[in-house]
C-alpha positions in Angstrom: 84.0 103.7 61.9 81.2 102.7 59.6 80.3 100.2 57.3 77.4 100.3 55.0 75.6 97.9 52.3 74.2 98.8 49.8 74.0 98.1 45.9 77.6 99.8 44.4 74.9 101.2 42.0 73.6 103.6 44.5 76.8 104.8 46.0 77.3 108.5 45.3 80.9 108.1 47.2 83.4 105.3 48.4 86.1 105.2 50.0 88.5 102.9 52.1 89.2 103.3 55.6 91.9 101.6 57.7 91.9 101.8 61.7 94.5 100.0 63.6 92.7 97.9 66.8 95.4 96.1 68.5 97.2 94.1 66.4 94.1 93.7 64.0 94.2 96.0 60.7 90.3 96.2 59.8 89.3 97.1 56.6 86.2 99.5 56.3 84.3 100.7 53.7 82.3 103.9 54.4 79.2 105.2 52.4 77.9 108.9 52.4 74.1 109.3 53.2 74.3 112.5 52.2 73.3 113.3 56.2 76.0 114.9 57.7 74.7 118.5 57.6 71.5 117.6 58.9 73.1 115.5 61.6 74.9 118.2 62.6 72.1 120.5 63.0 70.0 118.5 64.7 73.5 117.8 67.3 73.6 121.4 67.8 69.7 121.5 68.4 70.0 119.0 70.8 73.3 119.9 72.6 71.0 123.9 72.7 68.2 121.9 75.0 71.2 121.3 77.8 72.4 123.7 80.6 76.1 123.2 80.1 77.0 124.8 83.6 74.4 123.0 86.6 75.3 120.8 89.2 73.2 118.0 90.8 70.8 118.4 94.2 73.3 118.2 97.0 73.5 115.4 99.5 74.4 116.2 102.8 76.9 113.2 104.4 78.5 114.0 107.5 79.7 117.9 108.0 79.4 118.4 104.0 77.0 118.8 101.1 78.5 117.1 98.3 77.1 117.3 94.5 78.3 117.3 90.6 79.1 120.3 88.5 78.8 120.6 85.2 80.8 123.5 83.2 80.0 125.1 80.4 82.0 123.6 76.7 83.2 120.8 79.5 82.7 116.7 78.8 82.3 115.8 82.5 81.7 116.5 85.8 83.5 118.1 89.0 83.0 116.2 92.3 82.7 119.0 95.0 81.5 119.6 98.3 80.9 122.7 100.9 80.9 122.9 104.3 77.9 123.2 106.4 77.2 125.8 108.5 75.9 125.4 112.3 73.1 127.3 111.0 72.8 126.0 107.4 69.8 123.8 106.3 69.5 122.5 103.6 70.3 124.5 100.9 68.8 124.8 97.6 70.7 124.9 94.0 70.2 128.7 93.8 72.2 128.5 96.8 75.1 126.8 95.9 75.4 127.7 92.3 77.9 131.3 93.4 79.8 132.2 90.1 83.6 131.5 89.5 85.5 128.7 88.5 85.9 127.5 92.1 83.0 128.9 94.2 83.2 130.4 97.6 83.3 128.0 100.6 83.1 125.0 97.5 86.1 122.4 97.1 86.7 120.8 93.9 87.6 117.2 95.0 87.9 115.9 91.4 87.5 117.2 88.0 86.6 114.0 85.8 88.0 116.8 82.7 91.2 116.6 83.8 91.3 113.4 84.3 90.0 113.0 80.9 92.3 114.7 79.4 94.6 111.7 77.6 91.9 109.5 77.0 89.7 108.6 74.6 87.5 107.1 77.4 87.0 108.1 80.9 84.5 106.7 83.8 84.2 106.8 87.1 82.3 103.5 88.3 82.3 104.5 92.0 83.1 107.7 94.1 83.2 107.0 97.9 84.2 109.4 100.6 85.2 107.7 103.5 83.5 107.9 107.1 85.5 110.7 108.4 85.1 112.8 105.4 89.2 113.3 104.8 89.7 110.3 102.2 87.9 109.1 98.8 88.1 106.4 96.9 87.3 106.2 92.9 87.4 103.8 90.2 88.8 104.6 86.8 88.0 102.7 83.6 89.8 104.4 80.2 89.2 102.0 77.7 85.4 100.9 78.6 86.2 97.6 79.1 84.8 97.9 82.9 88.1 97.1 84.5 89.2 99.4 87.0 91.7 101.2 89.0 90.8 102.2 92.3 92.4 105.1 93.6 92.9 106.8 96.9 93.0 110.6 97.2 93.4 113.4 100.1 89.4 115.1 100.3 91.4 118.4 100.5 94.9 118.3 98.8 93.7 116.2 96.3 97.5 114.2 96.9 97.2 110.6 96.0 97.6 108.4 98.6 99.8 105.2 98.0 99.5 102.9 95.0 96.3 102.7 93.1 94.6 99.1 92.9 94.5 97.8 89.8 92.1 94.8 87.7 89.3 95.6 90.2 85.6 96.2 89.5 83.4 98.7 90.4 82.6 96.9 93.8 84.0 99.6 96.6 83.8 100.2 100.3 85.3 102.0 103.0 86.1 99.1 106.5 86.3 102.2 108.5 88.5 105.0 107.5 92.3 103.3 106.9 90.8 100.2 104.9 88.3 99.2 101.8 86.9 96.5 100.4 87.2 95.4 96.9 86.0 92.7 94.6 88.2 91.5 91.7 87.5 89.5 88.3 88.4 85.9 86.9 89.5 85.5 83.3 86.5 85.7 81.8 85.3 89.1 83.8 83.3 87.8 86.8 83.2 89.2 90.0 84.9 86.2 92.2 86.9 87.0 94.7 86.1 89.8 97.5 89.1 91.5 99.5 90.4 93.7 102.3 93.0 96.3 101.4 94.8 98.3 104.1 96.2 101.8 102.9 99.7 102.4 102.6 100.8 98.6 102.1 100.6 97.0 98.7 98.2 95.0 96.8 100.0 92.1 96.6 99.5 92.0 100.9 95.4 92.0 100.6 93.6 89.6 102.1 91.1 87.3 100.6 88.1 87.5 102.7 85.9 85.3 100.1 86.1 83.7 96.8 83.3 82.2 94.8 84.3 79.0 92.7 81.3 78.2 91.1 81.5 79.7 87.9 77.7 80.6 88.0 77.6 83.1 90.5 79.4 86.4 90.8 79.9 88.3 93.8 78.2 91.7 94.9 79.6 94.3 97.7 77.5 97.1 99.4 77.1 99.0 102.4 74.3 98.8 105.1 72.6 102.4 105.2 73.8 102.5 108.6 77.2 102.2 107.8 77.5 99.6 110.4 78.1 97.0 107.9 79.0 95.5 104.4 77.4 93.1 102.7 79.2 90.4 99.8 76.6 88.6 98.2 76.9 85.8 95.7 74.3 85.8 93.0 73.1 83.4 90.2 70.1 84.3 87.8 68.0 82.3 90.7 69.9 82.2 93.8 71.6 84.9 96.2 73.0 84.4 99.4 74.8 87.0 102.0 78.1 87.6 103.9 78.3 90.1 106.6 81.0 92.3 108.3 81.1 94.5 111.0 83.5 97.3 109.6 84.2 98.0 113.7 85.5 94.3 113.7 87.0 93.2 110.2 89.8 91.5 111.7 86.5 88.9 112.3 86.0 89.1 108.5 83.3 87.3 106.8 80.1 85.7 108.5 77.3 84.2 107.0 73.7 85.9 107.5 71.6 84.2 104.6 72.5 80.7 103.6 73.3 79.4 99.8 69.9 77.8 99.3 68.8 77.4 95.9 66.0 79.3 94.2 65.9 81.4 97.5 67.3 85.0 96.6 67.9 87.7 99.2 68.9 90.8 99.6 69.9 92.6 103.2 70.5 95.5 105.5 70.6 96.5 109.2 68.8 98.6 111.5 70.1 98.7 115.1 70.1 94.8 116.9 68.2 93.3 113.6 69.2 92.3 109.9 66.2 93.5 107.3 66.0 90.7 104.7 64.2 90.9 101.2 63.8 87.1 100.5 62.4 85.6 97.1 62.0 81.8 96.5 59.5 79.6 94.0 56.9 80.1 97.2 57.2 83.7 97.7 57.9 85.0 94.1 57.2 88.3 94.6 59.0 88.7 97.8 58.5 89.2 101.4 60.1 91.0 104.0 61.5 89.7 107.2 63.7 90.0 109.7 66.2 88.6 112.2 68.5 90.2 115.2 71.8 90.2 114.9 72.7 88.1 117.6 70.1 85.0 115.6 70.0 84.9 112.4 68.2 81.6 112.3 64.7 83.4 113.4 62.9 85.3 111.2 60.1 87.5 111.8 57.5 88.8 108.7 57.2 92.5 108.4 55.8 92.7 105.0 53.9 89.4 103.5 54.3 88.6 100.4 51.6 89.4 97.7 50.7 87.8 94.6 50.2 91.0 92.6 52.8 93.3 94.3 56.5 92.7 93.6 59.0 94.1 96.1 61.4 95.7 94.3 63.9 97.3 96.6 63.9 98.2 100.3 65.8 101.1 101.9 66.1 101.7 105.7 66.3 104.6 107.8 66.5 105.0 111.8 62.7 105.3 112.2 61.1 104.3 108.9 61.2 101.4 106.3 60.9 102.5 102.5 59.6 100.0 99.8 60.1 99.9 96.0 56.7 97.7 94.6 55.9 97.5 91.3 51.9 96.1 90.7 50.1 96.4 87.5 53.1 97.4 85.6 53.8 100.9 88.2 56.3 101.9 90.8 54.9 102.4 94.4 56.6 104.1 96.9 55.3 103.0 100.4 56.6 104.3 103.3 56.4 102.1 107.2 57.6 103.7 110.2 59.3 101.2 112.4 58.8 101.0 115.8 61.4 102.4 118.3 65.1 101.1 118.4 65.5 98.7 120.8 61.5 97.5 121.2 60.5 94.7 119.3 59.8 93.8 115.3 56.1 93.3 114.4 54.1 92.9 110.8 54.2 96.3 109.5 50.8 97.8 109.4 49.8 99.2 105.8 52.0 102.3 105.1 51.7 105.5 103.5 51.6 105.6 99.5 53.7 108.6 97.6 52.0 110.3 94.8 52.8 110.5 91.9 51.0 112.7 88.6 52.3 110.9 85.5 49.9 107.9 84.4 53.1 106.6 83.8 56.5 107.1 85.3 59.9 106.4 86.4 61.0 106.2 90.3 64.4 105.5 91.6 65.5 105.6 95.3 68.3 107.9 96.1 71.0 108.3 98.6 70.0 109.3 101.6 70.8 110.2 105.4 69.9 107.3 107.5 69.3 109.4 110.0 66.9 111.8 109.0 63.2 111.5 108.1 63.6 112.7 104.9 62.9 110.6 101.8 65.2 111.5 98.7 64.3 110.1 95.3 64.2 110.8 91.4 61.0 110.9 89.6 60.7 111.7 85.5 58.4 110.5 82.8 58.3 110.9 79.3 57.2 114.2 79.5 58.7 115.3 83.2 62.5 116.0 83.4 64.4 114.0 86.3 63.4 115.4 89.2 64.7 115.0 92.5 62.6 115.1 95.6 62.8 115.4 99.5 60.0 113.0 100.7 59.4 114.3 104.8 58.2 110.7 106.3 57.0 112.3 109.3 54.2 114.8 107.6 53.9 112.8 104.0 54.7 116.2 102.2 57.1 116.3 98.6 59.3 119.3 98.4 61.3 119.7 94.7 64.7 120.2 95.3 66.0 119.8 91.5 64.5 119.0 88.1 66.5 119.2 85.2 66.8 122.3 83.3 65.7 121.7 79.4 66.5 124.8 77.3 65.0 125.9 74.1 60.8 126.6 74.9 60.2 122.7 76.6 56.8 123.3 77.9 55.6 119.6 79.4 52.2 120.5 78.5 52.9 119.8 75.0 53.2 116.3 75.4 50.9 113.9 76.1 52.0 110.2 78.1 49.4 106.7 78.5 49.2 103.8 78.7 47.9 100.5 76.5 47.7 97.5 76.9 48.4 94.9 73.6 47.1 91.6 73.2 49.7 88.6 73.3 49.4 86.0 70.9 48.4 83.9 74.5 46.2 86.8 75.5 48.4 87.8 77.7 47.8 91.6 78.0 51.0 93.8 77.4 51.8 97.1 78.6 53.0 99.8 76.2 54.2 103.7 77.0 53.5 106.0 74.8 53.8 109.5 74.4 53.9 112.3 71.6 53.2 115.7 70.8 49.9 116.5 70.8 49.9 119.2 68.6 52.1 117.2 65.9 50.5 114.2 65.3 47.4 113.1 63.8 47.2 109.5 64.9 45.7 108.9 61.9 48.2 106.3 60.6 50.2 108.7 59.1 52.6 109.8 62.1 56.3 108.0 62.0 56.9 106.0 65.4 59.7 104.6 67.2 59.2 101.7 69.5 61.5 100.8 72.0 62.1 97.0 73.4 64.3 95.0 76.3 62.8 92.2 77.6 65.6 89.8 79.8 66.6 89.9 82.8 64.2 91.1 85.0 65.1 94.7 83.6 62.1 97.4 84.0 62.8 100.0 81.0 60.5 101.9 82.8 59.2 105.5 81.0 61.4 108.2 81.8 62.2 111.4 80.0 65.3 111.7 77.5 65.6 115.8 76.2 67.2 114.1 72.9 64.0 112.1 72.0 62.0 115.9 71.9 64.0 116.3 68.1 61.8 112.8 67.3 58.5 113.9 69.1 58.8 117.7 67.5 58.9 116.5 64.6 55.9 114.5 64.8 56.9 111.2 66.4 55.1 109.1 68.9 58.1 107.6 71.2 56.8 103.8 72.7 58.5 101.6 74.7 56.8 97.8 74.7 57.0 96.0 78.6 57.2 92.9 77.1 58.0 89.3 78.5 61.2 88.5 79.7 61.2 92.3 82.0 60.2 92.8 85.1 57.4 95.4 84.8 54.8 93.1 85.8 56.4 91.4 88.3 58.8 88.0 88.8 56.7 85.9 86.9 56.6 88.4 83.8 60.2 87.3 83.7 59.3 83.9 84.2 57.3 83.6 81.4 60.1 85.0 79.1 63.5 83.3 79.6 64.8 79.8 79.4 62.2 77.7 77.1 59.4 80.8 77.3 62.1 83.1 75.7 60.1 83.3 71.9 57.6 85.3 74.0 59.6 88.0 74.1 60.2 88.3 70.6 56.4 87.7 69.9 55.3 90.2 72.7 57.1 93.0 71.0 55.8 91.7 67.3 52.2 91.9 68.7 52.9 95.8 71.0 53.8 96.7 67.2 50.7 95.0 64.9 48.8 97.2 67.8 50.1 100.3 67.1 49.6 100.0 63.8 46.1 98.9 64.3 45.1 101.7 66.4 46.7 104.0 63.9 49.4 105.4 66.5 51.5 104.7 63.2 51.9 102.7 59.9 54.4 100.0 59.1 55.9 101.7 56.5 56.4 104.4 59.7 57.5 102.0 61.8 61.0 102.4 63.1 62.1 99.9 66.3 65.4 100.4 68.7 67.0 98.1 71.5 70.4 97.5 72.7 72.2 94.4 74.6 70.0 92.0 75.2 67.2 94.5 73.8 69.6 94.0 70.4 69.0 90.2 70.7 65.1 91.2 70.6 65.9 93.7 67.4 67.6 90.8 65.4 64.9 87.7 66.9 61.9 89.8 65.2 63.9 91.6 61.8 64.0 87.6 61.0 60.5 86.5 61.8 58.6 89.5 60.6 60.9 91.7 58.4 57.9 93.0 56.5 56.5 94.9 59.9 59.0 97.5 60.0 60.3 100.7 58.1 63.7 100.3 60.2 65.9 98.8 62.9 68.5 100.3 65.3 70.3 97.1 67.3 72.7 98.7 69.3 75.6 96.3 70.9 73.3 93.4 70.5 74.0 90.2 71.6 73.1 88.5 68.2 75.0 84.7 68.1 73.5 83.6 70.9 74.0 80.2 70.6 78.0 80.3 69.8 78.4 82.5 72.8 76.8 80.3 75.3 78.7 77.3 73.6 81.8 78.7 75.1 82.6 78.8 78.4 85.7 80.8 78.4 84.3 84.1 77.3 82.9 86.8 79.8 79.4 86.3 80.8 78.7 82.8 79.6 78.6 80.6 82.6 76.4 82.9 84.5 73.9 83.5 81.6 73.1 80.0 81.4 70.0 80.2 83.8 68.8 83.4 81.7 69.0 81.8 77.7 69.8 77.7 78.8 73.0 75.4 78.6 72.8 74.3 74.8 75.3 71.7 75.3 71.9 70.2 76.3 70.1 69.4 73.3 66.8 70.8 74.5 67.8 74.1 75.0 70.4 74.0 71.7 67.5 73.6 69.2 65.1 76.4 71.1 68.0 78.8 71.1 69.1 77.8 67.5 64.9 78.7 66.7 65.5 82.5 67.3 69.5 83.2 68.0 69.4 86.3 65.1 72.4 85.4 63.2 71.2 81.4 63.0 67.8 82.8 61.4 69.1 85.4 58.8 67.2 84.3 55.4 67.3 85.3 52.0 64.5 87.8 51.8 63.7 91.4 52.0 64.9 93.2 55.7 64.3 96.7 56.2 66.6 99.2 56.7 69.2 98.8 59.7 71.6 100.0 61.9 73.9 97.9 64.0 76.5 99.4 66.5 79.5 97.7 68.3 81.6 98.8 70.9 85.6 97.7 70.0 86.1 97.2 73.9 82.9 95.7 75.2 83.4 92.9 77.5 79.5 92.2 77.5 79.2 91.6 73.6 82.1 91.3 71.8 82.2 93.3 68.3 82.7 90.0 66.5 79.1 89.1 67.2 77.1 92.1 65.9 80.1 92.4 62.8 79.1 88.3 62.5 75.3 89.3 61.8 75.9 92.4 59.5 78.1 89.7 57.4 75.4 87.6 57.2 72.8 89.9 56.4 74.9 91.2 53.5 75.1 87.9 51.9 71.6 86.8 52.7 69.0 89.8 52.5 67.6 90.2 48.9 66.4 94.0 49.3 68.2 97.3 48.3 67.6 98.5 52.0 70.5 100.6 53.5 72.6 98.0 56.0 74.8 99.8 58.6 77.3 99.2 61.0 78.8 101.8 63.1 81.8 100.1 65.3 83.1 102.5 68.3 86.5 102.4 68.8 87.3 104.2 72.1 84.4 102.4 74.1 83.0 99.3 75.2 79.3 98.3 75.8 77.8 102.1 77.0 79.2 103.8 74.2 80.9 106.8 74.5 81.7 108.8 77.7 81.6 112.0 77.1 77.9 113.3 78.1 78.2 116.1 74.6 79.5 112.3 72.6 76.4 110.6 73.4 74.4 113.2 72.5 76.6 112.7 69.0 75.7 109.3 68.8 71.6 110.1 69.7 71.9 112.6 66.3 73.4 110.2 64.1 71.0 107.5 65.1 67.7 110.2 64.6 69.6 111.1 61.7 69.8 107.3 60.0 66.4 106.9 61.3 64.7 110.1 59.6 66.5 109.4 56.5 65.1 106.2 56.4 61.5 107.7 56.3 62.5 110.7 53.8 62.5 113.1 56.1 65.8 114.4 55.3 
C-alpha cells in the first residue's frame, strides 16, 4: 500500500485503493512515479548479486554439524545437520555442499518454505536442539507481531511432539532434555513472567519460576556456554540483575546470583566452580569483569579492571580461555585471556592477545561456539568485505576463513574504498563517520549523490558492515555514510550518556553537523544529499527534516517512532513504561517540554521539506502504524513545497519488514528506486 502527496496537478495517474486490516477499511490513494520498470531492473540486478543455493559455515554441537541451506527460487532456509564421522574434522562448505535435494548423510530438520507456505509472514525467533541431540525447539511468528509459538519436534521424524506453546516470546531454553524454559508477555508486550514447561503435559500445568512486576523492567533468558546453567535477567535502561538455575537441579528453581541494585547492570556466565560477571554501574561505566564461585557469590574477584577509554561490550567463555568484545575509539577489539586451569584459583587477567583485523573500519560479532574447544568462531564484514566467518585457534593466535559470502556479478573489493572521519559537534565533540564509495565512480568533487545513514538511542552500535544491495547505490556513483552519533554506543557508555534523557537534541544535532561536513569536504552536495534511518533512527529522520529541511535532497524514515510524546503519555501501549529511562516520563513537566522541543510530528511547520519516504509495518508492536500515518497527515497539511511525500504501509509485517530474504531485497529496490528518482537519475 502506498500513499503519496503531491499537487493533483502533477499526477499523471490516480486511483483508489481499498485494503481490508481487521475490521478497519483504509482508504488509499496511490500515485505512479513512473518507476516501476526501473525498480524492477534494478530488483533483478540486485537479486543477480545472490547465490540462491549456499548454506551457512557449519557448527559442530555434539555428534553433528548443523548449518542453513539456501535453495535456489526458495524464500527461506532449511535447518540441517550431518553426522560426524570418527574421523571427520571439521569440514569445509565445499564439503558439505553434495548436490540433490536432500544431500547424502544430510537431514533436513525443518524447511522454513514449507512452513511458509500459508503465510504472508513467517520467522523463526529461536531454533534450539536439545542436549541430547534428538529434540528441537522453535518459535514461530506469522504475522510479525513478535508473538510466538514454540514448538517441539522429533530431530529425525520431524513428528511434533505434544501441544505447541502459544503467546510466548522468543526467550527459549532446553532444562535438560524433557523440559524448556520460556518467558511470556504482559498486555502491553513485555517480557514478565519466566517459566518451566515439561513435555507431554499442557501449558496450562507450567510453573512460574519468576515474574517481574515492575513495569520498567523486562525479563531476559539465556544459557551459560557450558550448558550448566540458565540465566533470567531483569533489565531496565540502567539496571540488570540475575537469576540462576542449575538445569541438573530445576526442581531448586530460581536463585539469585546478582542483586537488584540500581544503576548497577550485569550480565553473567559460568566456568567450572565460579560465576564470570560483566558489571557496569555510575563508577565503572565502561565495565569491569569479576568473578565469584559458585558456592559465594557475595565475593568477587577482578579479572579485567575497568578502563576509562575501553568499553566492554560482550564476554564469551570457553574451558581454557576468556573472550572479550571492547569497543575504544569508536572500533571493535577482540582480546583473547587464557584462564588458568579448572579447579586452581582466579587472578587479574594479564593483558591478552589482540585479533587482527584489515578494514580501517569494520563490523565484529561473536558467534556460537564449542565451549570446549580452543577455537574462536566469529563474523567479520565491512563495507567493502562480505560477512565472513572465521575460526580464531586461541592456542597459536592463527585466523582460518571458513565462509564469506558469495556476491555474484564481478564484486571485486578492491573497487571500493572504506575510512573514517571524524565531524565536529556543535560542542566540539568530535564525531565518527564511515564512509565508503567507489573509487572509480566518484569525483568527490561535490558533485557525487550520497546517502547518510543515522541511529543514535539505545546504546545501539550501527557499526560498518557490508550490504550486496547498497553496491546498486555505490555503482552508480554513491558514497554510502553512516554517522556514529550521540545517543549510540560506538564510543562507549558515556556516548550514550550524552544522548538520551535531557542530552537527546544531541543526537539530532550530531547527525545535522556529520552532514554540513560532508558537504564541506565535498563527499557530496545538499542538493545530493539523501539521509535514511529506521525505529528510533526514524525518530532521528523526522527530529532533523523539521530543524534543517533545507540540508537535504531527500529522507527515507522507515517505521519511525515519530509522536514521541503521545506514546510515552500512555502507559498501556507496548514499550512505554520501559522507555521512560531512554526519552523521560513527560507526565513530568521537565521532560514534557524537552520531548515536545523535537518529538517530529509536534515540530512539523509550514515550510518547504524535501522529498520523503515514510514506511509502516500494519503489525508492528514497536511502533504502531498510526504514528508514522499521524506524521505523513501532518506533513501534508503543513509543508508548503511541491516535494513528493510518500508512505508505503506493509501489510503482512510488523517492525522488520518483510520476511522473505528475495522481499527485502524488493523493498531495498523500491527504496533506491524513490531515492534515485528523487535526484533524476531515473
Amino acid at each position: 500500500m502506498a500513499i503519496e502527496t503531491m499537487p493533483p496537478s502533477d499526477a499523471s495517474m490516480l486511483s483508489k485503493v481499498y485494503c481490508q486490516a481487521g475490521e478497519k477499511v483504509i482508504l488509499v490513494f496511490f500515485k505512479f512515479l513512473g518507476t516501476k520498470e526501473f525498480e524492477d531492473k534494478l530488483f533483478a540486478e540486485i537479486r543477480g548479486r545472490i547465490k540462491e543455493d549456499d548454506i551457512s559455515a557449519p557448527l559442530r554441537k555434539g555428534p553433528y554439524y548443523y548449518y542453513d541451506r539456501t535453495l535456489e527460487g526458495q524464500e527461506y532456509v532449511q535447518h540441517c545437520r550431518r553426522l560426524i564421522s570418527d574421523s571427520q574434522k571439521v569440514p569445509s562448505v565445499h564439503d558439505i555442499m553434495p548436490t540433490g535435494p536432500e544431500a547424502p548423510h544430510e537431514h533436513v530438520i525443518l524447511d522454513e518454505n514449507v512452513k511458509a507456505q500459508h503465510h504472508k509472514y513467517y520467522s523463526i525467533g529461536t531454533f534450539k536442539v536439545s542436549p541430547n541431540s534428538k529434540l528441537v525447539a522453535y518459535a514461530e511468528d506469522t504475522k510479525g507481531d513478535e508473538i510466538y509459538k514454540v514448538y517441539v519436534i522429533d530431530a529425525e521424524t520431524r513428528a511434533t511432539i505434544g501441544d505447541p506453546l502459544v503467546g510466548v516470546t522468543g526467550y527459549l531454553e532446553w532444562a535438560g532434555n524433557d523440559a524448556l524454559v520460556y518467558v511470556t508477555m504482559d498486555e502491553i508486550l513485555r517480557p514478565d513472567k519466566v517459566w518451566f514447561h515439561v513435555l507431554g503435559t499442557e501449558q496450562s500445568k507450567d510453573t512460574l519460576l519468576y515474574q517481574e512486576k515492575d513495569d520498567m523492567f523486562s525479563l531476559d533468558l539465556e544459557a551459560s556456554e557450558s550448558e550448566r546453567y540458565l540465566f533470567v535477567a531483569s533489565e531496565s535502561k540502567n539496571t540488570r540483575f540475575n537469576f540462576y538455575m542449575d538445569v541438573s537441579k530445576p526442581e531448586e528453581g530460581l536463585k539469585v546470583l546478582t542483586p537488584r541494585v540500581e544503576g548497577i547492570d550485569t550480565t553473567v556466565s559460568h566456568r567450572g566452580d565460579h560465576f564470570f560477571i560483566k558489571r557496569r554501574s555510575d563508577q565503572f561505566f565502561n565495565s569491569e569483569v569479576v568473578a565469584c564461585a559458585v558456592n559465594d557469590t557475595s565475593s568477587t574477584t577482578v579479572l579485567i579492571p575497568h578502563n576509562e577509554s575501553v568499553k566492554i561490550q560482550e564476554i564469551q567463555l570457553f574451558s581454557d580461555h576468556l573472550v572479550a568484545y571492547e569497543r575504544e575509539n569508536g572500533l571493535q577489539k577482540i582480546i583473547v585471556y587464557h584462564l588458568p586451569p579448572l579447579g586452581e584459583p582466579l587472578r587479574s587477567l594479564e593483558s591478552g592477545q589482540a585479533v587482527s583485523f584489515v578494514d580501517p573500519v569494520y563490523s565484529v560479532y561473536s558467534s556460537d561456539s564449542e565451549f570446549s574447544s580452543s577455537i574462536l568462531r566469529f563474523s567479520y564484514s565491512s563495507l567493502r568485505t562480505p560477512s565472513s566467518v572465521y575460526d580464531y585457534d586461541m592456542k597459536t593466535g592463527t585466523s582460518v576463513l571458513k565462509k564469506i559470502n558469495s556476491v555474484l556479478g564481478g564484486f571485486d573489493s578492491a573497487h571500493y574504498v572504506t575510512e573514517r572521519q571524524w565531524a565536529p559537534a556543535l560542542d566540539g565533540t568530535l564525531i565518527p563517520i564511515s564512509i565508503v564509495y567507489r573509487k572509480d565512480a566518484v569525483k568527490l568533487d561535490g558533485s557525487d549523490p550520497l546517502l547518510l545513514y543515522g541511529y543514535g538511542s539505545y546504546e545501539i552500535c550501527i557499526d560498518p558492515s557490508f550490504k550486496s544491495t547498497r553496491l546498486s547505490l555505490l555503482d552508480r556513483g554513491f558514497v554510502y555514510a553512516i554517522a556514529h552519533i550521540r545517543g549510540g554506543g560506538e564510543m562507549g557508555r558515556q556516548w550514550y550518556e550524552n544522548g538520551k534523557l535531557l542530552k537527546k537534541n544531541n543526537t539530532f544535532t550530531d547527525f545535522i553537523a556529520c552532514a554540513e561536513y560532508l558537504v564541506e569536504k565535498k563527499f557530496c552536495s545538499k542538493e545530493r544529499l539523501c539521509i535514511e534511518g529506521r525505529s528510533a533512527g526514524g525518530l532521528l529522520i523526522g527530529a532533523v527534516l523539521n530543524m534543517r529541511p533545507d540540508l537535504f535532497r531527500a529522507a527515507v524514515a522507515g517505521v519511525p517512532f515519530v509522536d514521541v510524546v503521545t506514546t510515552m503519555l500512555d502507559p498501556t501501549i507496548p514499550l512505554t513504561t520501559s522507555e521512560w529511562e531512554e526519552w523521560g516520563d513527560p507526565r513530568k513537566e521537565e521532560f514534557y517540554f524537552y520531548m515536545k522541543s523535537y518529538s517530529p510530528v509536534d515540530n512539523v511547520k509550514s515550510q518547504n521539506y524535501p522529498h520523503i519516504l515514510v514506511t509502516a509495518g500494519l503489525n508492528d508492536p514497536r511502533v504502531m502504524y498510526s504514528e508514522p500515518a499521524k506524521f505523513v497527515a501532518k506533513l501534508r497539511d503543513m509543508k508548503t513545497d511541491d516535494s513528493i511525500l510518500l508512505f508505503k504501509c506493509e501489510l503482512g509485517a510488523g517492525h522488520f519488514s518483510k520476511s522473505g530474504r528475495f522481499e527485502k531485497l524488493q523493498e531495498d529496490a523500491f527504496t533506491y528506486a524513490f531515492i534515485m528518482k528523487t535526484l533524476n537519475m531515473i
